[in-house]
PDB file as gemmi writes it, atoms N, CA and C in Angstrom:
CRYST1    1.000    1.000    1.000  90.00  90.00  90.00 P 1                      
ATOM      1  N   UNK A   1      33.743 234.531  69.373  1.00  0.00           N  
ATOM      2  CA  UNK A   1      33.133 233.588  68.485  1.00  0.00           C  
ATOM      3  C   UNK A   1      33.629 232.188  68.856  1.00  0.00           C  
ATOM      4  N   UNK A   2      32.625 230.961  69.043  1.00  0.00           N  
ATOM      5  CA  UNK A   2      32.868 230.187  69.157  1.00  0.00           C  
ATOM      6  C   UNK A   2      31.556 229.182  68.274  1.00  0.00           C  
ATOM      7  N   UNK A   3      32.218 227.605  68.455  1.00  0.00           N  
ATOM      8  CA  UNK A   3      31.470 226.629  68.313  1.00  0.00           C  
ATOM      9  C   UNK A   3      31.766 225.322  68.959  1.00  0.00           C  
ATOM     10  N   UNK A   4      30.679 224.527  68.822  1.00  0.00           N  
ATOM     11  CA  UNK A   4      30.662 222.947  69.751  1.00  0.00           C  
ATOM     12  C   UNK A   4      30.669 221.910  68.126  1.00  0.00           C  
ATOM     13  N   UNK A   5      31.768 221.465  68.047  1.00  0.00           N  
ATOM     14  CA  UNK A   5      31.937 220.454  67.058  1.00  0.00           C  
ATOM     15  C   UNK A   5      31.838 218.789  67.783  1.00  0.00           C  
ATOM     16  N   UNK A   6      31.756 218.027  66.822  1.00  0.00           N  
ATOM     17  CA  UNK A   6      31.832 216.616  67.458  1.00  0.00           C  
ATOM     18  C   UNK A   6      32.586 215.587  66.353  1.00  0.00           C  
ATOM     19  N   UNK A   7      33.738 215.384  67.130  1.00  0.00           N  
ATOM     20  CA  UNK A   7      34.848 214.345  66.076  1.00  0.00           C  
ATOM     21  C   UNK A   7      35.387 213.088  67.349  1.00  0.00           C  
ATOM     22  N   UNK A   8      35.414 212.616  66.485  1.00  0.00           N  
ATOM     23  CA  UNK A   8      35.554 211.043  67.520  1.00  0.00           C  
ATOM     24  C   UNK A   8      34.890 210.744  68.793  1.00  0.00           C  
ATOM     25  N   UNK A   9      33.966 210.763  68.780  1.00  0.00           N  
ATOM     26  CA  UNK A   9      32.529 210.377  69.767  1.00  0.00           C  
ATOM     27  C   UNK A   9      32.782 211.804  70.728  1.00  0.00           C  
ATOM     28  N   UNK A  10      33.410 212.505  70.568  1.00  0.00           N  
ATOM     29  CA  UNK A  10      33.132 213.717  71.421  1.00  0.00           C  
ATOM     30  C   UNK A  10      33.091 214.422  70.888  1.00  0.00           C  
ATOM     31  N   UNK A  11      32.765 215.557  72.037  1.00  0.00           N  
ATOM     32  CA  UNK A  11      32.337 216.986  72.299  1.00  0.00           C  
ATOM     33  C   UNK A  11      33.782 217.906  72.196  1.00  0.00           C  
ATOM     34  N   UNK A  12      33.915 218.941  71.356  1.00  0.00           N  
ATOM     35  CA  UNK A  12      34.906 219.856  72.125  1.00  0.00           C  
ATOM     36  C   UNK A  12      34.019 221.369  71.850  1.00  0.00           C  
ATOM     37  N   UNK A  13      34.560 222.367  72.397  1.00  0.00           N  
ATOM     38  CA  UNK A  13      34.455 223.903  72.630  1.00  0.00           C  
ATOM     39  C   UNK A  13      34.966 224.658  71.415  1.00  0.00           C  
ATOM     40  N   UNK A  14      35.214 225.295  70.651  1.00  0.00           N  
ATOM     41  CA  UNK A  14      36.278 225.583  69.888  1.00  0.00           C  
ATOM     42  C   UNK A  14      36.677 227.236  69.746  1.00  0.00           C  
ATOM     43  N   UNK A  15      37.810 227.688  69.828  1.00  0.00           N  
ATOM     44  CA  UNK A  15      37.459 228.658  68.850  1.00  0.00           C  
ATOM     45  C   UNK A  15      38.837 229.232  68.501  1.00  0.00           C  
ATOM     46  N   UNK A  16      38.929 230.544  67.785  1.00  0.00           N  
ATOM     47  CA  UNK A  16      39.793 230.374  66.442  1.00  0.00           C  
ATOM     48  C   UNK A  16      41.455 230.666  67.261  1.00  0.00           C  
ATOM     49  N   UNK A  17      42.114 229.994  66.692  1.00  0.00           N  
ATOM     50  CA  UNK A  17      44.140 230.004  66.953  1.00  0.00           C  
ATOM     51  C   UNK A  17      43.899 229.115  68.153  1.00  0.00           C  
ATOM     52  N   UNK A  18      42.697 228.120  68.771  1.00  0.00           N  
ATOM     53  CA  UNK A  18      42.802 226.937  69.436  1.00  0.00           C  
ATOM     54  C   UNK A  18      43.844 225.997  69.355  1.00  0.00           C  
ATOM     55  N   UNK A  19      44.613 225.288  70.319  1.00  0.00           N  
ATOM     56  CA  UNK A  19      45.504 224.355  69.841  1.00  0.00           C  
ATOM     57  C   UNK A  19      44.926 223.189  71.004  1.00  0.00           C  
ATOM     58  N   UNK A  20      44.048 222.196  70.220  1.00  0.00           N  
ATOM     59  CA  UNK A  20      43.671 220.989  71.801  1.00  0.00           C  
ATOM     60  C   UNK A  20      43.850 219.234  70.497  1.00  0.00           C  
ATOM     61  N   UNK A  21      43.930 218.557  71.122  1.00  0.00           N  
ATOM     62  CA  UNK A  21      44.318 216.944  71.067  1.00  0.00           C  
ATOM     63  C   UNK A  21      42.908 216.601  70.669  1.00  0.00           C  
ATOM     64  N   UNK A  22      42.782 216.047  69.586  1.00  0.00           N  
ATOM     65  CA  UNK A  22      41.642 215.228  69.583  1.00  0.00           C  
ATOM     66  C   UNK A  22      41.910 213.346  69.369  1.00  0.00           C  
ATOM     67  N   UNK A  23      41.135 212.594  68.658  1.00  0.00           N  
ATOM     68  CA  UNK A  23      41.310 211.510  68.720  1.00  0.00           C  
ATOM     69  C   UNK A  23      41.561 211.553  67.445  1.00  0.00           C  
ATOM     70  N   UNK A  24      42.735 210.345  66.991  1.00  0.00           N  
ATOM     71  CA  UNK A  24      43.531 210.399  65.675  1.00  0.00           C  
ATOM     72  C   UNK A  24      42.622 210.686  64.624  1.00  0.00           C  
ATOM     73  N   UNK A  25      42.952 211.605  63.826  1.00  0.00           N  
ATOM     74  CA  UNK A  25      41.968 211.549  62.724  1.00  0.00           C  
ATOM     75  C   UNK A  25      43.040 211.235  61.336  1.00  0.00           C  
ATOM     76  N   UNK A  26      42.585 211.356  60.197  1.00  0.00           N  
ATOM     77  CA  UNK A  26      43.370 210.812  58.710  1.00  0.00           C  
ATOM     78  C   UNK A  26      44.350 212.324  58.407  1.00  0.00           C  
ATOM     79  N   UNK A  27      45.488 212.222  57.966  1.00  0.00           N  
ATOM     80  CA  UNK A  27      45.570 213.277  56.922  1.00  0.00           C  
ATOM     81  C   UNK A  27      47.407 213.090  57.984  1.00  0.00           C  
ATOM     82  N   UNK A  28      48.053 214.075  57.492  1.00  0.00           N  
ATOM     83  CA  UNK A  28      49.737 213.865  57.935  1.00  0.00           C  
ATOM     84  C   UNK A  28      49.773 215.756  58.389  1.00  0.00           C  
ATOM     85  N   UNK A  29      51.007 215.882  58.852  1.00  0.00           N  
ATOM     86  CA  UNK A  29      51.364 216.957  59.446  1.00  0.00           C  
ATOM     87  C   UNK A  29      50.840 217.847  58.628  1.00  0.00           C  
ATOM     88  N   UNK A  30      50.666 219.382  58.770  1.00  0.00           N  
ATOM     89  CA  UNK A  30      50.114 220.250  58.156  1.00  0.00           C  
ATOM     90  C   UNK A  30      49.415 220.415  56.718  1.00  0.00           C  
ATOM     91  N   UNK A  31      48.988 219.227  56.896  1.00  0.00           N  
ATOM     92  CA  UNK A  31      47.293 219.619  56.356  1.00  0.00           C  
ATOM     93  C   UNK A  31      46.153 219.835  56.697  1.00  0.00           C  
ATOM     94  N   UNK A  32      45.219 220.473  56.094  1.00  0.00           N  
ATOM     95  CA  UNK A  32      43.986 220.833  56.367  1.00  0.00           C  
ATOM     96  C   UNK A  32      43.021 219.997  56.418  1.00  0.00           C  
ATOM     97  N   UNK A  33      41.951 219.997  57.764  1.00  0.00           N  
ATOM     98  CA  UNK A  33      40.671 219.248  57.935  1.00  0.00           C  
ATOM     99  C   UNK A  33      39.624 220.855  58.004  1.00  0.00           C  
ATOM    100  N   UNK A  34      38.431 219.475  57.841  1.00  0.00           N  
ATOM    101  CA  UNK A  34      37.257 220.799  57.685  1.00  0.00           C  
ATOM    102  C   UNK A  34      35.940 219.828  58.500  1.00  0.00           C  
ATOM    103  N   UNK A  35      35.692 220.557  59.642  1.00  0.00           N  
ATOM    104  CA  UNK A  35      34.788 219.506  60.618  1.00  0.00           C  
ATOM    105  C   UNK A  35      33.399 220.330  60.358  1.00  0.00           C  
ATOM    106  N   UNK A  36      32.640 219.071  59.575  1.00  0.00           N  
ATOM    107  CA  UNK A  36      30.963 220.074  59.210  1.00  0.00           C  
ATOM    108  C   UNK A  36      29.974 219.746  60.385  1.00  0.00           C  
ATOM    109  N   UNK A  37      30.724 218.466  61.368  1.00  0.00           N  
ATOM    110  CA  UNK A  37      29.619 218.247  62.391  1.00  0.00           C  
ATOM    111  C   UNK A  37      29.768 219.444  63.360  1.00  0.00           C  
ATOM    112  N   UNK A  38      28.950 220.581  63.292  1.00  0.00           N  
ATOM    113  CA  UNK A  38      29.281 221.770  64.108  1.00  0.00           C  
ATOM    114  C   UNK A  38      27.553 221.454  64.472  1.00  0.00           C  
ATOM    115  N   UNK A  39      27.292 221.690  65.796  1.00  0.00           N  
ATOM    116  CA  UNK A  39      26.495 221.254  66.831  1.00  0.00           C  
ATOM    117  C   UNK A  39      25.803 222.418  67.358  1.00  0.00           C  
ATOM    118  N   UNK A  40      27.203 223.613  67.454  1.00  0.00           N  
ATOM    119  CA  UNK A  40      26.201 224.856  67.970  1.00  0.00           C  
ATOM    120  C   UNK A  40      27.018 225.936  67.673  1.00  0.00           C  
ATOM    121  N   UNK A  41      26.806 227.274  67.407  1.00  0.00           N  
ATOM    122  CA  UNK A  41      27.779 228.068  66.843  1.00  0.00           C  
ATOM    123  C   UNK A  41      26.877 229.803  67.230  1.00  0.00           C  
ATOM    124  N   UNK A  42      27.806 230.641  67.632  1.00  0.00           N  
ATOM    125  CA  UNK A  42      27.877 231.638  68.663  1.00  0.00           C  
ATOM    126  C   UNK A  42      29.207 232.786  68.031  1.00  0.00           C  
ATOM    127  N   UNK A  43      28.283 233.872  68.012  1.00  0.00           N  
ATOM    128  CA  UNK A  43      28.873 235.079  66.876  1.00  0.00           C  
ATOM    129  C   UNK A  43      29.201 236.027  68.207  1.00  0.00           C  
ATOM    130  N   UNK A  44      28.944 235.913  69.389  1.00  0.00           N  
ATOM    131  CA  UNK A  44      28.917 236.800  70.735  1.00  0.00           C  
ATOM    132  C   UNK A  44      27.796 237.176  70.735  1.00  0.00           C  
ATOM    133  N   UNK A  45      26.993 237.228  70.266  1.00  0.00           N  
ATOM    134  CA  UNK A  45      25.738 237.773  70.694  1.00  0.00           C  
ATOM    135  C   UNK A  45      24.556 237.009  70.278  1.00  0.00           C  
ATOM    136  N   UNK A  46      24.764 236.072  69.316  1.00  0.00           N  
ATOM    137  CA  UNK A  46      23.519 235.344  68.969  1.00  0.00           C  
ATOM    138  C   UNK A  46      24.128 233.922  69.126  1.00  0.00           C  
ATOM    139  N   UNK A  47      23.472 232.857  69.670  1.00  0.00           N  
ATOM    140  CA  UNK A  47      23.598 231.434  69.828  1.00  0.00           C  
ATOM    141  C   UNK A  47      22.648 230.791  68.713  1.00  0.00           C  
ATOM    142  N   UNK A  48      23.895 229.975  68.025  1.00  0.00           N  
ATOM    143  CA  UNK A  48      22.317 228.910  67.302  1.00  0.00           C  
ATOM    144  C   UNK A  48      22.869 227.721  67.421  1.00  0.00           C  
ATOM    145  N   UNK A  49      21.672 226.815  67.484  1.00  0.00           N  
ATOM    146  CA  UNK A  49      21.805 225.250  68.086  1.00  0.00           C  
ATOM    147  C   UNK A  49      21.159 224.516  67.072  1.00  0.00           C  
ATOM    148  N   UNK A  50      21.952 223.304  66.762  1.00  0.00           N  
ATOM    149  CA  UNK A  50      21.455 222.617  65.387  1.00  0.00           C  
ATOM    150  C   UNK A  50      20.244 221.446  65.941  1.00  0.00           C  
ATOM    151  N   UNK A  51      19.930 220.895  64.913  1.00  0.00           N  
ATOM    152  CA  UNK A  51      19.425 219.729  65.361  1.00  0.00           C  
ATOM    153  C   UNK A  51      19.298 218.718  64.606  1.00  0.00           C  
ATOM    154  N   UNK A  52      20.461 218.285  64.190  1.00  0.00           N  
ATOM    155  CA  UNK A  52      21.523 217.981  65.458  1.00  0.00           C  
ATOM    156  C   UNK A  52      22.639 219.130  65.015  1.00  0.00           C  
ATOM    157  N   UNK A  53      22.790 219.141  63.791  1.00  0.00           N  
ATOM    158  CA  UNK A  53      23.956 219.990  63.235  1.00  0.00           C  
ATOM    159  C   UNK A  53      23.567 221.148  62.524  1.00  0.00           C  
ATOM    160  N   UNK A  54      23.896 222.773  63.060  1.00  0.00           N  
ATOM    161  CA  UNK A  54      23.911 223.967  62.220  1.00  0.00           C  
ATOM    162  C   UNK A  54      23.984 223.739  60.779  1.00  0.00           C  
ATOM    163  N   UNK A  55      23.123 224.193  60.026  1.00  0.00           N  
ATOM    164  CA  UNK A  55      23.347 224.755  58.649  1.00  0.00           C  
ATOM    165  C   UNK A  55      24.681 225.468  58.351  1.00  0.00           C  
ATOM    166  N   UNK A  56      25.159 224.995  56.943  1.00  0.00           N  
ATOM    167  CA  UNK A  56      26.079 225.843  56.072  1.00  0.00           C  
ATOM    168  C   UNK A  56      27.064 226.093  57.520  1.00  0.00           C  
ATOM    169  N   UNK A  57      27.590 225.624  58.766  1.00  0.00           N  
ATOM    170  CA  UNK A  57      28.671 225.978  59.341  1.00  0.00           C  
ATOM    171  C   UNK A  57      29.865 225.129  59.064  1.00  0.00           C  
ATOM    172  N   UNK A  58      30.802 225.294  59.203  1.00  0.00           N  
ATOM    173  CA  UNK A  58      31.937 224.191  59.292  1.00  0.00           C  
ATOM    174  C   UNK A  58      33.277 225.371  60.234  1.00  0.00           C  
ATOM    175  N   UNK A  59      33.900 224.239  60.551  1.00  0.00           N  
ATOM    176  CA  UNK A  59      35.274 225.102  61.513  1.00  0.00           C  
ATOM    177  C   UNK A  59      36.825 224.390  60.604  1.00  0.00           C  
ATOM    178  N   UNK A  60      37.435 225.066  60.173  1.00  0.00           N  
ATOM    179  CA  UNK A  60      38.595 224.426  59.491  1.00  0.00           C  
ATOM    180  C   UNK A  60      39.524 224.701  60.445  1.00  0.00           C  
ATOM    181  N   UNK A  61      40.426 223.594  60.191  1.00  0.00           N  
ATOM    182  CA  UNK A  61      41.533 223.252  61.012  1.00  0.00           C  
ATOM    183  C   UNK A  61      42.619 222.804  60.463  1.00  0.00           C  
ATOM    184  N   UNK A  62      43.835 222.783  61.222  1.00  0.00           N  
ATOM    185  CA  UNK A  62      45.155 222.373  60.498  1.00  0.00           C  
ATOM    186  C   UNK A  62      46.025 221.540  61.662  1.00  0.00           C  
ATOM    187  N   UNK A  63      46.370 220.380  61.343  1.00  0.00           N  
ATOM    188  CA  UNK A  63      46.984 219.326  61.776  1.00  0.00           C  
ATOM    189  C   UNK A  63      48.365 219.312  62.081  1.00  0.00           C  
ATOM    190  N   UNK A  64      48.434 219.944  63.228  1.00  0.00           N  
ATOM    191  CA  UNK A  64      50.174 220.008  63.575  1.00  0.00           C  
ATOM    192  C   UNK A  64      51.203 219.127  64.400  1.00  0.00           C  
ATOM    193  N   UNK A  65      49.759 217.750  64.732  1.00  0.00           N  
ATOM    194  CA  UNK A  65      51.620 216.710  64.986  1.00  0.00           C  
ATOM    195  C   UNK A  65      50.076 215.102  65.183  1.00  0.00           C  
ATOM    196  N   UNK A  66      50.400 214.323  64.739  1.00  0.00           N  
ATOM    197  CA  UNK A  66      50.373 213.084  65.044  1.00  0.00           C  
ATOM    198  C   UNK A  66      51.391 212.237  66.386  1.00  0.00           C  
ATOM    199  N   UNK A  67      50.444 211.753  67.180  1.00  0.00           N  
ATOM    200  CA  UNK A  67      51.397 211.292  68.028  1.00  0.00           C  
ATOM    201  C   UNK A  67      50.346 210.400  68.956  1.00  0.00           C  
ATOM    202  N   UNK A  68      50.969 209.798  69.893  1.00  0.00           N  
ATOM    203  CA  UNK A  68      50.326 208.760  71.195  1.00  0.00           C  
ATOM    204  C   UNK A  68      50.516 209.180  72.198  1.00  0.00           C  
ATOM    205  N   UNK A  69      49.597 209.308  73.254  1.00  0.00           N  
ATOM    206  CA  UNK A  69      49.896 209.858  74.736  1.00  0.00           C  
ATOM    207  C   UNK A  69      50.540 209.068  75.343  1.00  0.00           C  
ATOM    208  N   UNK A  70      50.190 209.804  76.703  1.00  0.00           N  
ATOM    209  CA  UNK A  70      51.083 208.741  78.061  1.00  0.00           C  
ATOM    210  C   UNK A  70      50.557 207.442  77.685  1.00  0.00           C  
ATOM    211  N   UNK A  71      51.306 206.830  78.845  1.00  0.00           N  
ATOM    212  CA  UNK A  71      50.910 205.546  79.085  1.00  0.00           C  
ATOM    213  C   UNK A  71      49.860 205.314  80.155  1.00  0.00           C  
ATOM    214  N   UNK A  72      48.750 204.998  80.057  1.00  0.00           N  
ATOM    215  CA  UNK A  72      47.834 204.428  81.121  1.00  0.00           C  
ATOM    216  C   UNK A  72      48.053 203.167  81.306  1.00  0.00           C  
ATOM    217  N   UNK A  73      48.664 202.489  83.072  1.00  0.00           N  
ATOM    218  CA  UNK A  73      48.573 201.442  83.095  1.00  0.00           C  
ATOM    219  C   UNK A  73      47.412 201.266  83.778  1.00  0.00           C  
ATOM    220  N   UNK A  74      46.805 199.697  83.302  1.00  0.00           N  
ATOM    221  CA  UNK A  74      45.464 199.040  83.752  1.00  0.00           C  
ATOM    222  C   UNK A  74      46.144 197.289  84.567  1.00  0.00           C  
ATOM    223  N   UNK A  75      45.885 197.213  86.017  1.00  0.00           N  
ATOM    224  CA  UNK A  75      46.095 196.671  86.811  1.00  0.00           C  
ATOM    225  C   UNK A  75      45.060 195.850  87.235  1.00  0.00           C  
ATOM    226  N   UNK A  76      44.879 194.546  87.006  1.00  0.00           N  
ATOM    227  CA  UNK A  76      44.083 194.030  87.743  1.00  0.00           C  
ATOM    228  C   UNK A  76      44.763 192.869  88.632  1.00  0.00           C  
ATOM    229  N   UNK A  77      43.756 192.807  89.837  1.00  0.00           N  
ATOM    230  CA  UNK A  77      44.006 192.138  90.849  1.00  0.00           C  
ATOM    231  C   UNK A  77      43.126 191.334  91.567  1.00  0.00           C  
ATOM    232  N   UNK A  78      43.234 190.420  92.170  1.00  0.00           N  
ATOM    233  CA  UNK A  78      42.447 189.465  92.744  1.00  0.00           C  
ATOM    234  C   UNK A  78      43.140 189.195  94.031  1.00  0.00           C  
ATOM    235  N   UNK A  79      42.211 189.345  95.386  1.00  0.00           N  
ATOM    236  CA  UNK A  79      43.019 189.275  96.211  1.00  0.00           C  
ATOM    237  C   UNK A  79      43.019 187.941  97.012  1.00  0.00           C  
ATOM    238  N   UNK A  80      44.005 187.615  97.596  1.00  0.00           N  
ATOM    239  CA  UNK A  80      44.280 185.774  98.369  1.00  0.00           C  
ATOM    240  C   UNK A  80      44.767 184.623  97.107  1.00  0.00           C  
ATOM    241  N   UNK A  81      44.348 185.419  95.619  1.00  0.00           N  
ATOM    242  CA  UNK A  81      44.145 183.923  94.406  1.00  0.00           C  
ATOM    243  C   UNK A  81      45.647 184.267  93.978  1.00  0.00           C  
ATOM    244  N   UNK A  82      46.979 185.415  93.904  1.00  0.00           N  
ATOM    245  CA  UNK A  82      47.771 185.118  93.381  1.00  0.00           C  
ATOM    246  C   UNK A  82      47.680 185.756  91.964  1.00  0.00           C  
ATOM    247  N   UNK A  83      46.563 186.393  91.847  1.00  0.00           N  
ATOM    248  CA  UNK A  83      46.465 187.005  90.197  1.00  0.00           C  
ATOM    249  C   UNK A  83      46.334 188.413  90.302  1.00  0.00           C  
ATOM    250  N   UNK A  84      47.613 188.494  89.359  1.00  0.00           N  
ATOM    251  CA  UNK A  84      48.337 189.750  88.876  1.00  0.00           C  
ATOM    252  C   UNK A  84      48.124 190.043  87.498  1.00  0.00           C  
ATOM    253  N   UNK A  85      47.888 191.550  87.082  1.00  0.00           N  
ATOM    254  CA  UNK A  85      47.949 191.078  85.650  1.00  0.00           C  
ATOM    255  C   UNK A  85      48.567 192.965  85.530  1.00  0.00           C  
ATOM    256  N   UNK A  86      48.962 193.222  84.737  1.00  0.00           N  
ATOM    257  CA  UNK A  86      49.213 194.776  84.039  1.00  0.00           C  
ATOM    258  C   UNK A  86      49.411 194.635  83.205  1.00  0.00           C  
ATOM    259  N   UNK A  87      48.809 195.739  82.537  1.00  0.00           N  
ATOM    260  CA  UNK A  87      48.944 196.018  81.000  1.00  0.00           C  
ATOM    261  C   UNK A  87      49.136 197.649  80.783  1.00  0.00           C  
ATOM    262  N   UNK A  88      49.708 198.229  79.691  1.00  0.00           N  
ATOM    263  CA  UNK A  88      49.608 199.472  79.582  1.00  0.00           C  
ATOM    264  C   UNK A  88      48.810 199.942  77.946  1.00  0.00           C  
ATOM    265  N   UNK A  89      49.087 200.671  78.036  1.00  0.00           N  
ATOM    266  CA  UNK A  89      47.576 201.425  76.620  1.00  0.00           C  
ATOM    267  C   UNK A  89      48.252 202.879  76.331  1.00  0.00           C  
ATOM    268  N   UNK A  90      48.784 203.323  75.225  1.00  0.00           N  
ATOM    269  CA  UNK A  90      49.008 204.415  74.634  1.00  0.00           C  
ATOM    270  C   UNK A  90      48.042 204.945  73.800  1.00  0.00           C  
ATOM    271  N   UNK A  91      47.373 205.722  73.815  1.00  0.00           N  
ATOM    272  CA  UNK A  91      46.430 206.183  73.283  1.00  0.00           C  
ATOM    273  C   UNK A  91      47.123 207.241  71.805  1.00  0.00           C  
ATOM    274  N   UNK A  92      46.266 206.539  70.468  1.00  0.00           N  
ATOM    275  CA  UNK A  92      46.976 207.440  69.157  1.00  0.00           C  
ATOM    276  C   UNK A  92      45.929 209.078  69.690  1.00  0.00           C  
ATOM    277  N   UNK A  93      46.520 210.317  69.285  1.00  0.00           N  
ATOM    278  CA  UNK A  93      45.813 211.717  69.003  1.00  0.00           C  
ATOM    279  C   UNK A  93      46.349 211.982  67.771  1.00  0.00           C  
ATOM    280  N   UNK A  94      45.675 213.229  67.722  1.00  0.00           N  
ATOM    281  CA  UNK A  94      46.049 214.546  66.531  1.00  0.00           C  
ATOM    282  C   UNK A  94      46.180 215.738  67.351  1.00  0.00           C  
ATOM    283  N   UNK A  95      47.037 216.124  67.031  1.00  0.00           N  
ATOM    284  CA  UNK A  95      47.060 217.837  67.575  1.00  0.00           C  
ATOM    285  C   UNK A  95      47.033 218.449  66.459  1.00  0.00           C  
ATOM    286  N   UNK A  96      45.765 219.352  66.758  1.00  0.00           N  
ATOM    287  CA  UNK A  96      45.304 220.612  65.540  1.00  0.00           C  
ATOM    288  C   UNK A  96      44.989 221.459  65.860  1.00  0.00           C  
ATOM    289  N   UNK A  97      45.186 223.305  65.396  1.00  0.00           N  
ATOM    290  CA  UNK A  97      45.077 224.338  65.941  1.00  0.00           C  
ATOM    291  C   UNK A  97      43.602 224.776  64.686  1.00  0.00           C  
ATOM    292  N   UNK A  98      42.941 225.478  65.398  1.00  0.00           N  
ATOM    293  CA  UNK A  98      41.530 225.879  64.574  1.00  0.00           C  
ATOM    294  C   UNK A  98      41.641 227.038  63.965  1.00  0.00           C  
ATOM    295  N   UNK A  99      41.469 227.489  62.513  1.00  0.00           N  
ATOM    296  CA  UNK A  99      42.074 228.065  61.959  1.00  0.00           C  
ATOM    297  C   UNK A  99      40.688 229.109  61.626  1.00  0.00           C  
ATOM    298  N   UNK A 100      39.390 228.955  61.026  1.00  0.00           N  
ATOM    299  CA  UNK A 100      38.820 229.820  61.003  1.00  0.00           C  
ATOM    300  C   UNK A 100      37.229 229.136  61.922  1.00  0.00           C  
ATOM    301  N   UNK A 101      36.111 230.150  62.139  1.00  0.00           N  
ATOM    302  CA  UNK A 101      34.963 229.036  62.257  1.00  0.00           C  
ATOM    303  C   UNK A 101      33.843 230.021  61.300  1.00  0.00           C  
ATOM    304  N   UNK A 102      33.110 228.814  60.726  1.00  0.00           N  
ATOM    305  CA  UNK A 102      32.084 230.187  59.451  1.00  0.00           C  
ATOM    306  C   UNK A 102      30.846 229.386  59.725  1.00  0.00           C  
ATOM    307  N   UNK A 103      29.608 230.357  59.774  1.00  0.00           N  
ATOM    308  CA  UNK A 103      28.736 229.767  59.646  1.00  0.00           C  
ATOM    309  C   UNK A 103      27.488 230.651  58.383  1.00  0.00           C  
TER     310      UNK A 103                                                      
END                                                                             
C-alpha cells in the first residue's frame, strides 16, 4: 500500500513506518500531521488517481525532529573582473515517519 502526497511544492512516494525529510512544516517534535493533499493512492491491486486529489484519503504522520541541512555553498564568479562572492544556505526540514495511509 502506498500513496503520492504533495507538501511543500512537492511530490513524495509514501508508505506506512516511512521515515523521509520534507520541507519545514508547523507543529514541534512528536506530534501529529494529517496530509489530505493525497494525489494518488494504491491498495496493491487497485490504483486510483485524483483530480487533482483522491476522495476521503489522507496519510497521517508523526514529526520526529525539526532541523536544517547541510550547507550548500553558492559561488559566484566573474572571470579577469576580480569578483568573488560566496555565500552558504542551510536549508530548514521536518523529519516525519508515516504512520497510517486510509483512503
Amino acid at each position: 500500500m502506498y500513496a503520492v502526497i504533495r507538501t511543500g511544492g512537492k511530490q513524495y512516494k509514501v508508505h506506512e513506518e516511512q521515515i523521509l525529510n520534507v520541507e519545514k512544516l508547523e507543529g514541534t517534535e512528536g506530534s501529529e500531521i494529517e496530509f489530505e493533499d493525497v494525489l494518488m493512492y494504491s491498495d496493491g491491486e487497485t490504483v486510483t488517481l485524483g483530480s487533482p486529489n483522491v476522495e476521503n484519503a489522507s496519510v497521517k504522520a508523526r514529526i520526529l525532529e525539526q532541523g536544517k541541512g547541510k550547507k550548500t555553498l553558492v559561488f559566484k564568479y566573474k572571470r579577469r573582473k576580480g569578483y568573488r562572492k560566496m555565500r552558504g544556505h542551510r536549508q530548514f526540514y521536518t523529519q516525519i515517519k508515516i504512520d497510517s495511509i486510509s483512503a
